[in-house]
N, C-alpha and C positions, 0 to 999 in steps of 0.2 A: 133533656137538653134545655137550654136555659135560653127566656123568650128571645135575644137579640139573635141568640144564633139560629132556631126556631127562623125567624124571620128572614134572614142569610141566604137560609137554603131553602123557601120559598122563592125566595128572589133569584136564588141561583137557578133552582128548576125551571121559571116561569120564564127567563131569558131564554131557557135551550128553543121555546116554540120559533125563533128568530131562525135559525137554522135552515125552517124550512121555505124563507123570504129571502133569504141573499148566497150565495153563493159561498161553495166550500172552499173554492181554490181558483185562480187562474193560471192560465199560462196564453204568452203573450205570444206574435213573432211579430219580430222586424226586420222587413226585407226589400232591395231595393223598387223590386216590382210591387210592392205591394206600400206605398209612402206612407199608407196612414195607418196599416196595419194591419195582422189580422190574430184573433182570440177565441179563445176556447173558456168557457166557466162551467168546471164543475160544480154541480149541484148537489145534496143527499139523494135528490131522485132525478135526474137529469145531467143533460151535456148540451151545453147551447153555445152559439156560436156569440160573441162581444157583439157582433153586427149582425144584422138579417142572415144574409150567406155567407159570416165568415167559415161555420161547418163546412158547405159545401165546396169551398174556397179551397181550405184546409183540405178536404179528403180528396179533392183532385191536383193538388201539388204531388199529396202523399203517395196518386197513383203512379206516378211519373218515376218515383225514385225506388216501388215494392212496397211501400209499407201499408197496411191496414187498413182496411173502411173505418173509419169510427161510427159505427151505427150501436148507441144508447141504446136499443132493444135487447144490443147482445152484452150488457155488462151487468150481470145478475146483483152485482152488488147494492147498481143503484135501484134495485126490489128488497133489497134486506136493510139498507141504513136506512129508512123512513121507519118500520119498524123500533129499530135499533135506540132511534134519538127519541121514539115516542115512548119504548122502557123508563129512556133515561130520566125521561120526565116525571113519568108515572112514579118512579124507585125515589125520584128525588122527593115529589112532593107529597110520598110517603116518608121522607125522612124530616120535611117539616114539620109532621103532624105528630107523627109516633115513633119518630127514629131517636138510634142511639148512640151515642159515638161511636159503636162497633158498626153498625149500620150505615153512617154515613162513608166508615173507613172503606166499608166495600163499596160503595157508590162510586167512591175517588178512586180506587185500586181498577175496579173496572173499568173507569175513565180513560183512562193510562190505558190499562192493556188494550179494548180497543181502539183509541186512536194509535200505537203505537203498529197493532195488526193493521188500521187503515191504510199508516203509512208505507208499510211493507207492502202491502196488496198492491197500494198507487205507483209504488218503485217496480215492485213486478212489471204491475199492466206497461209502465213506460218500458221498460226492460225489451217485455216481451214485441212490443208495440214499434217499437227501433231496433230491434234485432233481426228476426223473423222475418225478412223480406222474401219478397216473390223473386224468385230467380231470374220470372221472365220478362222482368222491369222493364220499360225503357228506357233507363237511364240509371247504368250499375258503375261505381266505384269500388274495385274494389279493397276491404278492408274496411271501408265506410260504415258507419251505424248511426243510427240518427234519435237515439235516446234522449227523450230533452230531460233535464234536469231536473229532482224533485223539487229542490230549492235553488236559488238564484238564477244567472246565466248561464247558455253555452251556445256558441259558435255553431251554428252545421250549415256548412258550405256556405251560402251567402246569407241564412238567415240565423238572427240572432232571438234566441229561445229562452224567454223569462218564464220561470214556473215561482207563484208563491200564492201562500194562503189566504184566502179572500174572508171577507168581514164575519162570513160562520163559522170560521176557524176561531177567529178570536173572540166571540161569543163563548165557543164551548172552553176558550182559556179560562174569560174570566169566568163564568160558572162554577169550573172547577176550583179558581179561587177564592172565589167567593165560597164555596164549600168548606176548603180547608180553613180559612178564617173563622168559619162557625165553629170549626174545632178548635182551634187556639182560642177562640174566646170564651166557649162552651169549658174548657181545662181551665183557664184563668180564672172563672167566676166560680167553678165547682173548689177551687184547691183555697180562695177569698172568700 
C-alpha cells in the first residue's frame, strides 16, 4: 500500500474508537404532554434516556398502550457491538500496517455487511417492539402499532417519533470513506 493511503486507514481506524463516546442513533418524541420532549440514544453498548428519566418516561407511556420494557440488559446486541467495533479497529489498523488492497477490500465488504445486519436487527427490534403488545394494555386501539421509524418521522397517536443516526453513525461513514479513498489512491499511484 502506498504511504498516503497507509496513513488513510490509520486515520480511518483510529476514528472508529469515537464510536464508543457518542451515540449510535437517536430517536426523538414530541408530544403535547411532554413540551420539551422526550429521547432515547442508542449506544454500541448502551440505551440512555436524552434526559435523566427520559427511559423511565418512555417505558411508562409505553406501559399504558402494551408495548415493551425497554430494559438494555435484555438486548444482547448491545454485548456483541463493542466487541464487533473493537475487530474493526484492530482489522483496520492492521490494514495500515500490513494490509493489501485485498485486505482492506474485506475490511470495507464487512463494513457494509454489518452495518447493513445492524440495520435490519434495529428495524426488527423496532418491529417487534411496536407490534407485540400486551393484550392486557390499558389502553388498546385496535389495529394500532406503534413502530417508530428507522429513519425520519412518524405520527403515533399524538406523539411524533423522529428516529436518525447520531454522531457514531457517521463516524463509522467516514471511516469507511476514508478507507475506500486509500484504495483509489493506493490504484492511482500503483497504475503512475
Amino acid at each position: 500500500m502506498h504511504p498516503t493511503s497507509k496513513k488513510l486507514l490509520f486515520v480511518s481506524a483510529i476514528i472508529l474508537i469515537g464510536v464508543f463516546f457518542f451515540p449510535l442513533w437517536n430517536i426523538n418524541l414530541e408530544a403535547p404532554q411532554y413540551p420539551e420532549g422526550l429521547g432515547l440514544r442508542i449506544w454500541v453498548n448502551q440505551i440512555t434516556g436524552l434526559k435523566e428519566n427520559d427511559l423511565q418516561n418512555i417505558n411508562g407511556l409505553n406501559h399504558y398502550i402494551g408495548m415493551k420494557h425497554i430494559d438494555p440488559d435484555d438486548i444482547p446486541e448491545l454485548k456483541i457491538m463493542p466487541f464487533a467495533i473493537g475487530f474493526m479497529i484492530a482489522f483496520g489498523l492492521f490494514n495500515a500496517i500490513k494490509g493489501s488492497r485485498q485486505t482492506v477490500l474485506i475490511w470495507i465488504i464487512l463494513f457494509v455487511i454489518l452495518g447493513a445486519i445492524g440495520l435490519y436487527d434495529f428495524y426488527m427490534w423496532e418491529y417487534n417492539y411496536g407490534h407485540n403488545l400486551d393484550p392486557n394494555a390499558p389502553i388498546k386501539i385496535p389495529g394500532m402499532t406503534y413502530q417508530p421509524p428507522l429513519i425520519g418521522s412518524k405520527q403515533l397517536l399524538n406523539i411524533n417519533a423522529i428516529s436518525l443516526p447520531s454522531i457514531s453513525a457517521f463516524i463509522i461513514l467516514v471511516s469507511v470513506g476514508l478507507a475506500f479513498t486509500a484504495l483509489v489512491i493506493d490504484r492511482k499511484k500503483n497504475k503512475g
